[in-house]
N, C-alpha and C positions, 0 to 999 in steps of 0.2 A: 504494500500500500504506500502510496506517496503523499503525504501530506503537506500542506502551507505554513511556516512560522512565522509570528507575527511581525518580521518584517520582509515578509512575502516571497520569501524563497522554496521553492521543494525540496523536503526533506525526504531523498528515499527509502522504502522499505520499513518507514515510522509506520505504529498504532498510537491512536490518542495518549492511551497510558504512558507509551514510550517518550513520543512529540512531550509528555508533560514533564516528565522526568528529564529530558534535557532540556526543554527551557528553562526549568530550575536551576538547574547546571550552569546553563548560559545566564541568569538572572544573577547568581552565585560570582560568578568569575566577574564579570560586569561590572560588581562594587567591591570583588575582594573579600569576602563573606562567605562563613559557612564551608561546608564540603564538594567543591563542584566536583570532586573526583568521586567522590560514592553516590553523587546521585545522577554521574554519566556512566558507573558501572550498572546500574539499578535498572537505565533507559537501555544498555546491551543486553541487560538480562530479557529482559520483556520482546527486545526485536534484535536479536545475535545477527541480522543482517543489516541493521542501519548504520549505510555508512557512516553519515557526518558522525555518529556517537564516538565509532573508532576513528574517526580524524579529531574529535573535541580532548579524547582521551591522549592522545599522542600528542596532542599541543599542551597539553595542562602536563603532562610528562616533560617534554621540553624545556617548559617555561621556569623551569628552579635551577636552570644552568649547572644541574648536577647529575656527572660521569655516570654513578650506579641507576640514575632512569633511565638511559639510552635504551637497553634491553625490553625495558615494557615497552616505552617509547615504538622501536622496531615493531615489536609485538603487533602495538595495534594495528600498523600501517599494515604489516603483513594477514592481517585481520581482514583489514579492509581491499586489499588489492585485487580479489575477483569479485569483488557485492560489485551490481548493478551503480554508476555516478552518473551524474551533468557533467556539464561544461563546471560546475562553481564547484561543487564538489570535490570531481579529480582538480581543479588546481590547487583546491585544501592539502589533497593528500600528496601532489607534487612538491607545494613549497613545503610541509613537514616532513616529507623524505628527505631534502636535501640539508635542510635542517640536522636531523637525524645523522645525517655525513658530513657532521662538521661545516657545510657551506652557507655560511649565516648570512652573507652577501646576498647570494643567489635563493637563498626563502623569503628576505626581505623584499626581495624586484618582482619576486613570483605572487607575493603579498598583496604589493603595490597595482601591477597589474589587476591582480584579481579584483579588488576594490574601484581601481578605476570604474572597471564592468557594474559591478553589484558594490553599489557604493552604501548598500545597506546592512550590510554583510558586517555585523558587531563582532564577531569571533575573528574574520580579519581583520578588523580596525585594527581591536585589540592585541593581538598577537604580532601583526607587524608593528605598533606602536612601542608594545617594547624589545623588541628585535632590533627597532632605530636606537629605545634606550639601549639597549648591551651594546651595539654598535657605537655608541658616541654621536650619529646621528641628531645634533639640533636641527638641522633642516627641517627633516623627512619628519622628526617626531609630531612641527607644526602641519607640516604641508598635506602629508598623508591624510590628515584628517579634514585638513582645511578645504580639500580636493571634494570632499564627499558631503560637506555642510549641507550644499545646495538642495541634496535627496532628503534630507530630515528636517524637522519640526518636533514640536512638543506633542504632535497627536500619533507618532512611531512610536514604541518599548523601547527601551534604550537609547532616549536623549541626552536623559544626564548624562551619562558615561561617554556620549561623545562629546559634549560638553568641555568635561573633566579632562577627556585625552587633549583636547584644544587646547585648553588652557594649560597644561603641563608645558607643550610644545611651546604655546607663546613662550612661556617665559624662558624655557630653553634659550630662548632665541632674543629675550634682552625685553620683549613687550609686556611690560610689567602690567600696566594699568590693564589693558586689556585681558592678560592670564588670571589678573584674578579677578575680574567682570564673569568670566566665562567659570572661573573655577568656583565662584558664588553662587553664581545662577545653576552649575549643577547639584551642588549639595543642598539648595533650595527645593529644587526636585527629587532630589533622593537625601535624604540625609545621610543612608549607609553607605552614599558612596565615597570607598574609600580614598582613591584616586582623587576625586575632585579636594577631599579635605587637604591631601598632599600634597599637590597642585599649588595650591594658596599659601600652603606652609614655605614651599620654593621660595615665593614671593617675596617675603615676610624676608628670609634669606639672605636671599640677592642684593636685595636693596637694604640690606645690616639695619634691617630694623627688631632687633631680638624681643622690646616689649610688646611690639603688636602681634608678632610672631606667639606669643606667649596666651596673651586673648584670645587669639586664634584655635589654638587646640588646646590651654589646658583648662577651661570649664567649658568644655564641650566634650571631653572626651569619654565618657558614660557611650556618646554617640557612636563618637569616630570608632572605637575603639572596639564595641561592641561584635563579639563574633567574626571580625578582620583578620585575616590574615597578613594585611600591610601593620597592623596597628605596631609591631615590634618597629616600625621603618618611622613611622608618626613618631612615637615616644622618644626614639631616636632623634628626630625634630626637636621636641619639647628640649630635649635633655641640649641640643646644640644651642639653642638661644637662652636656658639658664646658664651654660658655659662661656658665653661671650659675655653676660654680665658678671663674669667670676662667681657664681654662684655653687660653688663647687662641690660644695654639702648637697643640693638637692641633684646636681648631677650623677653624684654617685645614689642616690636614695634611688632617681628614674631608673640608672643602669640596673643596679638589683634586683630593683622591681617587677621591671617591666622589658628591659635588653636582654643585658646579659646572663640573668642571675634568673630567665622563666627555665634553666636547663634546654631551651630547644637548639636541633642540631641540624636546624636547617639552615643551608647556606648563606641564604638570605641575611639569615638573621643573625648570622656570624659574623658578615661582613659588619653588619654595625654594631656589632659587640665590639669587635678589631678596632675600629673607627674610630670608636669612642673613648676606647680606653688608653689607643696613642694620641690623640689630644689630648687629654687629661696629661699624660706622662709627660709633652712635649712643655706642659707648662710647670713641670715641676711636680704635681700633684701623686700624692702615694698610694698607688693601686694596688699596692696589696698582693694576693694570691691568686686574683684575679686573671690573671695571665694562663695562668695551669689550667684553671676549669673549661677557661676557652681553647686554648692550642690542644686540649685533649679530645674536645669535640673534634676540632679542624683535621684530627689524625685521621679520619679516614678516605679523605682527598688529596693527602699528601702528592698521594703517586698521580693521580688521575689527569692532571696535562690539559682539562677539557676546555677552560677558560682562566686567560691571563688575570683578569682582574679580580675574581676568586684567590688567585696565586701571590697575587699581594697581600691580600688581607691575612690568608693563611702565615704567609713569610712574619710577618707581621707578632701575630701569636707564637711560631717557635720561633721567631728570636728572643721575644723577650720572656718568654718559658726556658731558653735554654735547649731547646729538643734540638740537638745537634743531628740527628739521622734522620729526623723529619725536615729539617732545612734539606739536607743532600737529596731527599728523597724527591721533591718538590724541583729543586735545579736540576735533578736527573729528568723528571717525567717534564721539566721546559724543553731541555732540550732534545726530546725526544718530539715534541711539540710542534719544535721550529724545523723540521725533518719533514712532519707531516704535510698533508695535502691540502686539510683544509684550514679554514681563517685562520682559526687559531694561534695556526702558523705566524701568520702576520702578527697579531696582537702582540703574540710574547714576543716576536723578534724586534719590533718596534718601538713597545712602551711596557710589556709586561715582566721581560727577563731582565730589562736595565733596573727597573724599579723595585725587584725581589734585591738583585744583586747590592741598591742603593740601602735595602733595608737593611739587609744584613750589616754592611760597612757602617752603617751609622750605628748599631747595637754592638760593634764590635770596638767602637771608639775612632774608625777611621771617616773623620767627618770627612773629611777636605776627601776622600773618595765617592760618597754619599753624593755632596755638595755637584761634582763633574758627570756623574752619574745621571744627577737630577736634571741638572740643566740641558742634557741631552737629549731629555724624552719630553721637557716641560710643553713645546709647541705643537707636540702632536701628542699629546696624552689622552683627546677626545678617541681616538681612534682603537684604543684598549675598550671603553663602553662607561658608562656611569655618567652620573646627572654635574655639573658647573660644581654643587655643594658638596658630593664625594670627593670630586678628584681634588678639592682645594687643600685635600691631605698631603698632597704633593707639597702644595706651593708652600706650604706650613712646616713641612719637613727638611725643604730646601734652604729656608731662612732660617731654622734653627741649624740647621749643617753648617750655615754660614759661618755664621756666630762664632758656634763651639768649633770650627778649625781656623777662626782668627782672621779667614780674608773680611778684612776691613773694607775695602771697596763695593763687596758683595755682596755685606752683608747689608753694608749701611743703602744702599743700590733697593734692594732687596724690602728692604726696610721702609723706605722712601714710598715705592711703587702699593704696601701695605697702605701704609696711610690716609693715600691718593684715594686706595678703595674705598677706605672705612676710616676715616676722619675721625669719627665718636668712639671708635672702639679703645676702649682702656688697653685691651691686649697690644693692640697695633702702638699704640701713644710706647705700652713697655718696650714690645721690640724696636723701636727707634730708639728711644732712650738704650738701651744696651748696645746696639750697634754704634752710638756717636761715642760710646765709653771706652771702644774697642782703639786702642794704642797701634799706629801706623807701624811698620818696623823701619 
């Protein structure tokens, strides 16, 4: 049986029951909510030959940028490779194959097209929406969606969420007012969605404004927070703009809370565990034991090679754990990496193998190595993947390297260019003051 979903696509081989069980799924992922993985198994149980289910299941496999899904991942594709498809269909399960084979370029164009056609098409929005985020893509993050505005209104399912994707994009791309115009008006319409709250947290961000930042999600987050699976990535938020006011005590009360300290061992959620706790170190602040609980999660990606910016955050945690075999293990499986065939390839050999090797050298005391390291990757570092406000762990990392290896030039350079950002930030007023402290030789 071929059924209609409600933003008017054929869904082959659906029964109502099933069509229900994955718009759930599709409702689910939409705002980052709930289980969309058990209740697009639920919609295969009921019709084991609907394809989109096994293409929705291999995208939601995909999407946690983690080595051990690849295998279901395949699975389902190979699930679906003789069911009955469309024209929208098979290009689902095309760009998830390729995907699947490490070719993150080539799912994103396969994406993009697709959506041109069927610009109604929310699981592609979504899916290449963040395929542009892992890519570093600010462009595409806007355009992709900007391209498909024209086909929706508020009377389609799923306008917030393209809303939300919009506005992420704006701000990617420096359009503040407007990113959070859009990323308002979608959590207006959905309040669960989680995307649009983080959207607007960017904002907040960008434009170093930490106390509105603060309004923004933490008496609201009952909301935001509620059944998300973004919500560890929000708090995350919360906890970066109590960090810029020096607020250092509630930064660590959010990390234990609610980051680092919920035990989960999902990637995701590692990265900003990592994140947050080398900020905090960068500025002095005592982290504690904190380190082990994290780099011990991170032990079982060590070896997996599957994405560079993963590979940082992990480096990250056994250097300052000390996990001296889980560093080698992690520089072995890069460069076996940069061998490989697909993106990956790229990633690490461009920004993600300089940026392990820079972490290491700065946890080992060799700043002025750290420091050369950095500055080589700093102009292309969008092309490893992550949002303006991850990667700024670079540029943070770079000007304490400075510092502590005493080039005066570079550091005070460095220092300078800080300020220009963020005028008000007390952080930024320190690091200048310490660089003009720094004795010429």
């Amino acid at each position: 049986m071929n059924l209609i979903d409600p933003q008017g696509h054929r869904i082959s081989n659906a029964t109502p029951p099933s069509l229900d069980a994955y718009e759930r799924a599709a409702r689910e992922l939409l705002c980052m909510v709930g289980d969309p993985l058990a209740a697009i198994d639920q919609a295969i149980a009921l019709s084991p030959d609907m394809t989109m289910a096994h293409a929705f299941k291999a995208w939601v496999m995909l999407l946690g940028t983690e080595a051990p899904a690849l295998p279901a991942a395949r699975a389902a594709l190979d699930a679906a490779a003789t069911l009955p498809a469309d024209d929208r269909e098979q290009r689902h399960l095309a760009a998830a194959r390729a995907l699947a084979h490490g070719h993150w370029r080539e799912a994103a164009l396969q994406l993009e097209d697709l959506s041109l056609r069927y610009p109604r098409d929310t699981l592609a929005l979504q899916v290449g929406h963040q395929l542009d985020f892992f890519r570093g893509d600010s462009r595409m993050l806007r355009d992709r969606i900007a391209r498909a505005l024209p086909a929706w209104d508020a009377a389609v399912p799923g306008w917030h969420a393209v809303l939300g994707m919009h506005a992420f994009g704006l701000e990617e791309c420096g359009q503040y007012v407007e990113a959070e115009r859009q990323g308002r008006r979608s959590v207006e319409l959905e309040p669960h969605d989680s995307w649009g709250w983080h959207a607007v947290a960017h904002v907040h961000e960008m434009r170093h404004d930490p106390r509105a930042g603060i309004a923004w999600l933490q008496t609201t987050s009952d909301t935001w927070a509620d059944g998300s699976f973004l919500a560890t990535h929000n708090w995350w938020h919360l906890a970066l703009f109590h960090l810029e006011l020096d607020e250092h005590a509630e930064v660590l009360r959010l990390y234990d809370r609610a980051i680092g300290g919920t035990g989960s061992s999902v990637v995701l959620d590692l990265i900003d565990a990592s994140a947050m706790l080398w900020r905090l170190q960068l500025r002095g602040v005592d982290v504690g034991g904190r380190w082990q609980a994290i780099a011990e999660r991170w032990l079982p990606h060590a070896a997996s090679g599957h994405y560079a910016f993963n590979d940082l955050h992990a480096m990250l945690a056994f250097s300052n754990a000390g996990m001296a075999v889980a560093q080698q293990q992690l520089l072995e499986a890069q460069r076996a990496a940069m061998d490989s065939d697909g993106d990956n390839a790229v990633f690490t050999r461009e920004v993600g193998h300089p940026a392990v090797l820079a972490v290491k050298a700065f946890t080992e005391g060799d700043h002025a190595k750290a420091a050369a390291l950095l500055r080589g990757i700093r102009p292309q570092a969008h092309r490893f993947g992550g949002s303006h406000a991850q990667r700024d762990l670079i540029d943070l990392t770079l000007i304490e390297a400075a510092l502590r290896s005493g080039d005066v030039p570079l550091a005070r350079g460095l220092a300078h260019e800080r300020l220009a950002q963020r005028p008000r930030s007390a952080w930024a007023q320190r690091l200048g003051q310490r660089a003009q402290a720094l004795r010429l030789n």
